[in-house]
N, C-alpha and C positions, 0 to 999 in steps of 0.2 A: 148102464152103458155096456154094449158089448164091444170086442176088441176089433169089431170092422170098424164100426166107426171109426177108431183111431189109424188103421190102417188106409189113410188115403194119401194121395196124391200133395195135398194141402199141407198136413200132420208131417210129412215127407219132405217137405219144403221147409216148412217151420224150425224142423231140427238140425237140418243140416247146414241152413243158416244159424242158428245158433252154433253151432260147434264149428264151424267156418268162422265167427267171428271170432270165437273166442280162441280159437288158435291163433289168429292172424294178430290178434291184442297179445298174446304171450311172446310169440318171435319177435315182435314189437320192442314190447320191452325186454326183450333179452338182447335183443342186439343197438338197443341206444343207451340201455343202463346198464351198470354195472352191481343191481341191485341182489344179484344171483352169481353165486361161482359156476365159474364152466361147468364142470361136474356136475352140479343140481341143474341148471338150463338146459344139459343134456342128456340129465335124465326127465326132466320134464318133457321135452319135446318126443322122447321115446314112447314116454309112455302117451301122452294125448294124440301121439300117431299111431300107436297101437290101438286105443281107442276109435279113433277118428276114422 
């Protein structure tokens, strides 16, 4: 496979709906549990928005 293939419109959608979800599942539970200290929730969020 070459890397056009993966470079499309479709592959472009797929991912950023992935990582769209999974950020929105993370702020989720960061802000109805208490499953994480401030501190790590806010360095998570940093960094998957650095990421993202």
């Amino acid at each position: 496979m070459r890397k056009e293939d993966f470079l499309t419109l479709r592959w472009n959608n797929i991912l950023t709906l992935g990582m769209g979800l999974l950020m929105l599942i993370y702020i989720y539970l960061v802000l109805t549990t208490s499953v994480l200290s401030d501190g790590v929730a806010f360095w998570g969020l940093v960094v998957l928005g650095a990421i993202y």
